[in-house]
N, C-alpha and C positions, 0 to 999 in steps of 0.2 A: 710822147707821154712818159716814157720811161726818163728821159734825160731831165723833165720836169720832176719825176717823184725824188732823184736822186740828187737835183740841187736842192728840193726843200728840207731833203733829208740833211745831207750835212750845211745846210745854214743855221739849223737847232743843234745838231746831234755831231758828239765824235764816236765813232765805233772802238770798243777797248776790244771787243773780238768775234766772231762768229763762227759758232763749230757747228758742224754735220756729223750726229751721230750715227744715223740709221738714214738709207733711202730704200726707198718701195716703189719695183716698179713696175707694170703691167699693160700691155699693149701702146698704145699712145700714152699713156700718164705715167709721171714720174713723181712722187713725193718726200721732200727732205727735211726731214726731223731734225731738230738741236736744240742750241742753246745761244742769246746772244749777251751781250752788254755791249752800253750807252753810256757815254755822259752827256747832258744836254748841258750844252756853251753857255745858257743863260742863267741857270738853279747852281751850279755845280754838282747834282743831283746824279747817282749810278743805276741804270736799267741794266736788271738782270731777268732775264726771262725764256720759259720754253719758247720755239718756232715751229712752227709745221706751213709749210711752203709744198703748192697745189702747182704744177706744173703741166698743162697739156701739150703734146708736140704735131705741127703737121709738116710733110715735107723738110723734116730736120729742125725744125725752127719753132721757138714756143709762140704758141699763139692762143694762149690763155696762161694768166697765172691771178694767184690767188697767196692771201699771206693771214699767217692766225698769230696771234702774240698777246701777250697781257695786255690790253691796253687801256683799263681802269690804271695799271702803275706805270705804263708812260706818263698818262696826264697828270697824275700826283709826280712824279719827277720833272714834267716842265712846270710844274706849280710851286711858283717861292712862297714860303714859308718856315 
């Protein structure tokens, strides 16, 4: 699943960068705050946006995760116009 989210990602999307400002973390959950930018390959169109990324861990390994982002101005950045 994950190698699937990650080809669909960049077959629209080139990443201009991804920062982690702040993480929080507390028994099994780990949470990382930032900021990203996108270009999407088909608008020429720049996504700038907060993240907050939901990470739960068992046995070393995530096995849950969760993603927040604007996504009302992704779909106006993949939308030509």
């Amino acid at each position: 699943e994950v190698k699937h989210y990650f080809a669909g990602l960049t077959a629209d999307w080139a990443m201009i960068y991804y920062r982690i400002d702040e993480y929080i973390a507390q028994g099994d959950r780990v949470v990382a705050l930032g900021h990203i930018s996108f270009k999407n390959k088909h608008t020429g169109k720049i996504l700038e946006t907060p993240k907050a990324d939901f990470h739960k861990f068992r046995n070393g390994k995530i096995c849950e995760f969760f993603e927040f982002y604007d996504t009302a101005q992704a779909i106006e950045k993949a939308t030509a116009k």
